[in-house]
C-alpha positions in Angstrom: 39.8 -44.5 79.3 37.1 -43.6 81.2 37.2 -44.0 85.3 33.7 -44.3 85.6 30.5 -46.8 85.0 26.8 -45.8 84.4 24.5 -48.2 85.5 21.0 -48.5 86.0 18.3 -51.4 86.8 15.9 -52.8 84.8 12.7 -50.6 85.2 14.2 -48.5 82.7 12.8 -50.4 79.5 15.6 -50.5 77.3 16.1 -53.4 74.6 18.5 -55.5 74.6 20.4 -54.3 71.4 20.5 -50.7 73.2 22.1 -52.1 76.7 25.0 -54.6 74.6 25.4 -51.3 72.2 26.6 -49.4 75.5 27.6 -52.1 77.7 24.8 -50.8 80.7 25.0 -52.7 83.5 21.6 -53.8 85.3 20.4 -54.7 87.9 17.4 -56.6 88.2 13.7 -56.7 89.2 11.9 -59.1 89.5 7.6 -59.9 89.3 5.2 -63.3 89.6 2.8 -63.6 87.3 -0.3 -66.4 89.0 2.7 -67.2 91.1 5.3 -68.1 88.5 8.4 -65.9 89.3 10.1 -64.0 86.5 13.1 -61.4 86.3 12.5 -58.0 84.4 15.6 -57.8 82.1 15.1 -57.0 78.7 12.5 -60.0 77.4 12.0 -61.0 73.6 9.4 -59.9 71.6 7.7 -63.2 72.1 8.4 -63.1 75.5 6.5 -59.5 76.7 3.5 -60.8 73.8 3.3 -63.9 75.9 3.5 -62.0 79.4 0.8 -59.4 78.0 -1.5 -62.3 76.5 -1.7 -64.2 79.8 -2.9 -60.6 81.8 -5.2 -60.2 79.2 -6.7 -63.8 79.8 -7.0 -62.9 83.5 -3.6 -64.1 85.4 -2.5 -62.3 88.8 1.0 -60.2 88.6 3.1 -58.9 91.5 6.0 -56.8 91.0 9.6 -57.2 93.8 11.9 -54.6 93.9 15.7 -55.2 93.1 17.4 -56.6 96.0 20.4 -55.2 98.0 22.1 -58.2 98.0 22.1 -58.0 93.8 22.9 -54.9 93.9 25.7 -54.7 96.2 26.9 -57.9 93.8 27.0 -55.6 90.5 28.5 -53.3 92.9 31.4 -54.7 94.2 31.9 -56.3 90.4 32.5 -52.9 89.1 34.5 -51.0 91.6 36.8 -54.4 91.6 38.2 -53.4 88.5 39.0 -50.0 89.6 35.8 -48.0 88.3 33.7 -45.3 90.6 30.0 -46.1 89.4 27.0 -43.4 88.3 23.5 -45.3 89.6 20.7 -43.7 88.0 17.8 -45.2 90.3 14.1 -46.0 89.4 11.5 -43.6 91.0 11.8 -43.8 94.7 8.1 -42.5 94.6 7.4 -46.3 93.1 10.0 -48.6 94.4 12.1 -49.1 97.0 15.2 -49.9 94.6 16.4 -46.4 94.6 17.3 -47.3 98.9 18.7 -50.2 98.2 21.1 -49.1 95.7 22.3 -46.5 98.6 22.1 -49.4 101.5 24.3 -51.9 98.9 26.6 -48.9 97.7 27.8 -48.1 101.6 28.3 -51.5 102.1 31.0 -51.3 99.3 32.4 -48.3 99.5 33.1 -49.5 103.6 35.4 -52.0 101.6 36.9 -50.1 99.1 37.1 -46.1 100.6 38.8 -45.6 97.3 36.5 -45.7 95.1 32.8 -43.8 94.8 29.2 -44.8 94.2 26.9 -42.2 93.6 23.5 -43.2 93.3 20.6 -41.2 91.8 17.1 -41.2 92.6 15.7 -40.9 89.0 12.0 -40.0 89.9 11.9 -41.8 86.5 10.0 -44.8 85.3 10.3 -47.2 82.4 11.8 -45.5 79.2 11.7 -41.9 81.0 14.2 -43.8 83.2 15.8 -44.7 80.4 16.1 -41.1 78.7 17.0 -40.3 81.5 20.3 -43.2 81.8 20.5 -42.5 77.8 21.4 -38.3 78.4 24.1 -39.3 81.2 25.4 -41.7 78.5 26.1 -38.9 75.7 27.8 -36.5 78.5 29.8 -39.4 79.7 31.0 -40.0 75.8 31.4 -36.4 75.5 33.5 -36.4 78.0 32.3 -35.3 81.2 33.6 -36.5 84.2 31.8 -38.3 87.2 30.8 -35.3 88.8 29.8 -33.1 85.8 27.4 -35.8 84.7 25.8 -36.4 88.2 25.3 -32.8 88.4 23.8 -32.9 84.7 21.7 -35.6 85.8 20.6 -33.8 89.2 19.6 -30.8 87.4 17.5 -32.1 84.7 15.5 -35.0 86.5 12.4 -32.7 86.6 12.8 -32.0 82.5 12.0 -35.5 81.9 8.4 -35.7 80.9 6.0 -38.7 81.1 2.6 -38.7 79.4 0.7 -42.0 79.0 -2.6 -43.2 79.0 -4.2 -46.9 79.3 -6.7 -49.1 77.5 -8.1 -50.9 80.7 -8.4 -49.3 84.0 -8.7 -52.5 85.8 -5.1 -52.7 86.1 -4.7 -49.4 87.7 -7.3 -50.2 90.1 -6.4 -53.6 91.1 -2.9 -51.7 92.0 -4.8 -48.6 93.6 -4.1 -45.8 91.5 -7.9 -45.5 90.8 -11.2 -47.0 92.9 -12.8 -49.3 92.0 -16.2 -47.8 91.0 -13.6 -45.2 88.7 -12.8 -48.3 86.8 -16.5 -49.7 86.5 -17.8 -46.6 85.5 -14.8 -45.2 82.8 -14.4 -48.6 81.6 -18.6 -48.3 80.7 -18.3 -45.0 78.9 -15.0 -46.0 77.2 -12.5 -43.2 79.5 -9.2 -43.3 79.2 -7.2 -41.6 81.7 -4.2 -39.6 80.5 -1.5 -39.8 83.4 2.3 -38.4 84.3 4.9 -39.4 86.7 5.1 -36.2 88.7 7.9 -34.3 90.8 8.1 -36.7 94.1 8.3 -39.6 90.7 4.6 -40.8 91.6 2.0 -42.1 89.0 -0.9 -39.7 89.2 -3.9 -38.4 86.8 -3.8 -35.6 84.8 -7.1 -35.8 82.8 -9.8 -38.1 80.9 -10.5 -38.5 77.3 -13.3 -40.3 75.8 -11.8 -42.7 73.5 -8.2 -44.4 72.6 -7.7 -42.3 69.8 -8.2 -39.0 71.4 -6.1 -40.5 74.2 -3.0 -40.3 71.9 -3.8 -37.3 70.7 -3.9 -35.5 73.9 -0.6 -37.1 75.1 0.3 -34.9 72.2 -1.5 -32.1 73.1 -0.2 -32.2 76.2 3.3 -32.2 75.1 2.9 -29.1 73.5 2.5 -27.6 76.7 5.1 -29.1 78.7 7.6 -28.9 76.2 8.4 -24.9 76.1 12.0 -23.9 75.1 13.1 -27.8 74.5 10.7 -27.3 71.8 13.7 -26.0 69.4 15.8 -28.1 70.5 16.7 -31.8 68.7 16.1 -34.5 71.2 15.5 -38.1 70.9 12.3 -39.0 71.4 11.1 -42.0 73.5 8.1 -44.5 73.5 7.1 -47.4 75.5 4.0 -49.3 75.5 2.4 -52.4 76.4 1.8 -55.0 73.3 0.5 -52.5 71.6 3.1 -51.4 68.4 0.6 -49.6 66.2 -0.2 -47.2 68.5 2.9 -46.6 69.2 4.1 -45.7 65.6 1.1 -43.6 65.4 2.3 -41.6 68.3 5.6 -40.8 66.9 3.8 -40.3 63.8 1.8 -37.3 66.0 4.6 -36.2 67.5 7.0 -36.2 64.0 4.1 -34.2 62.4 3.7 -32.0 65.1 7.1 -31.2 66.5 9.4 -32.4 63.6 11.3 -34.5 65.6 13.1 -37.3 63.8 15.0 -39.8 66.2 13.1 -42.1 68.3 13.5 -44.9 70.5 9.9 -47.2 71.0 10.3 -50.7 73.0 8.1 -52.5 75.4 6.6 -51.6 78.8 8.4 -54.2 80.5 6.7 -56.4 83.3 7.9 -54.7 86.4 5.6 -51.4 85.0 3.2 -53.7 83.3 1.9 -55.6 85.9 0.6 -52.6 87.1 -0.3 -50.7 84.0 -1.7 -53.3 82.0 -1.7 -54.6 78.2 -2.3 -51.2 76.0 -0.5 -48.9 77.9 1.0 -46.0 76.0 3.7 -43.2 77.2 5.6 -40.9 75.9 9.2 -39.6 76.9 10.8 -36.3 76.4 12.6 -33.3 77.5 10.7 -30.5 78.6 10.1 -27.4 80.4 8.1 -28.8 83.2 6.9 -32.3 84.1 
């Protein structure tokens, strides 16, 4: 039996099938949406439609990070029944739920010196979080211990790509990712911005196409160059996006034509990277050379 839990939180974007399947422990974060608050766990299909529809028809978001006091809760749960816990973290370049995880894990460990927390910073967001959490989950059933996996984990945090691109740059504007007059003037000529997560985990532009369908192609593109020597390599591949299903079939589509990959995971940007991305957002997960 294993002597060790992987958990996460809830930026990570997995569906609900995938976190019962593996029994993932979460911890939550939470957003308003015109002032009704709202946790980000895994929401129903209806759910994230209804969340997207109501940003679409003009409502306010906010997003909260997990708190310590939650966290410390899960925490304490877990090591209780005799477990040492693996805390893969959302980006710390994002969120301040990466520190909390560390503040609530010394507050536990004070309690219980017998047991470890190790917490992660992922540098990760929504399902490249979750690749991320999935990868630790295969060594873990393959039998790697604690250590072996955090070090796994540690060493290939700047292998996980993320491409994505938007359909309306309001979003990132009202958040600050882009000015104001960016937005006016990209949104008028119909540019969409094609975007990563970067080393230090922070959201930041890579290029502009003209056009949503030469948007997905160039996250493509772009994985072609990222990619290098994972390129022979079977991987899954991941896919989150934001109400927006077709286009994410015809990205895997792209991507199944162009690398011959078969296995892939596609679920919904959930609200905590929503609110701040916006209905139509697209991205794209994978193992590569470079971010």
């Amino acid at each position: 039996m294993t002597d060790y839990i992987i958990s996460t939180d809830t930026s990570c974007d997995f569906p609900l099938e995938y976190v019962q399947q593996h029994q993932l422990p979460l911890i939550t974060l939470f957003y308003s949406i015109d002032g009704e608050a709202g946790q980000n766990g895994c929401p129903s299909e209806q759910a994230i439609k209804d969340f997207y529809n109501r940003m679409r028809a003009g409502a306010m978001t906010k997003t909260q990070q997990a708190s310590i006091e939650d966290t410390e809760k899960l925490f304490r749960e877990i090591v209780a029944t005799g477990k040492d816990i693996l805390h893969i973290a959302f980006s710390s370049g994002l969120s301040g739920t990466a520190n909390a995880a560390r503040l609530a894990a010394e507050a536990v460990i004070a309690d219980f010196p017998e047991r470890r927390i190790v917490v992660i910073d992922s540098l990760c967001a929504s399902l490249g979080q979750g690749l991320l959490v999935h990868h630790a989950l295969c060594k873990q059933q393959e039998g790697m211990s604690l250590d072996e996996v955090a070090q796994w984990v540690r060493d290939h945090v700047q292998n996980i790509c993320h491409l994505f691109t938007v359909e309306d740059l309001k979003y990132l504007q009202r958040g600050g990712r882009i000015s104001k007059t960016t937005a006016l003037v990209g949104t008028m000529i119909g540019i969409k911005p094609v975007l990563h997560v970067d080393a230090e985990g922070k959201l930041v532009s890579l290029s502009k196409v003209r056009g949503r369908k030469q948007s997905i192609q160039a996250l493509v593109d772009k994985m072609e160059q990222n990619i290098g020597s994972w390129k022979n390599e079977k991987q899954p591949i991941f896919i989150s996006h934001g109400d927006c299903m077709e286009d994410a079939q015809y990205l895997a589509k792209l991507v199944k034509e162009r690398f011959g990959y078969e296995e892939f995971l596609i679920n919904d940007v959930g609200p905590t990277i929503g609110a701040h991305s916006g209905p139509g957002t697209l991205a794209l997960f994978f193992l590569g050379e470079t971010r």
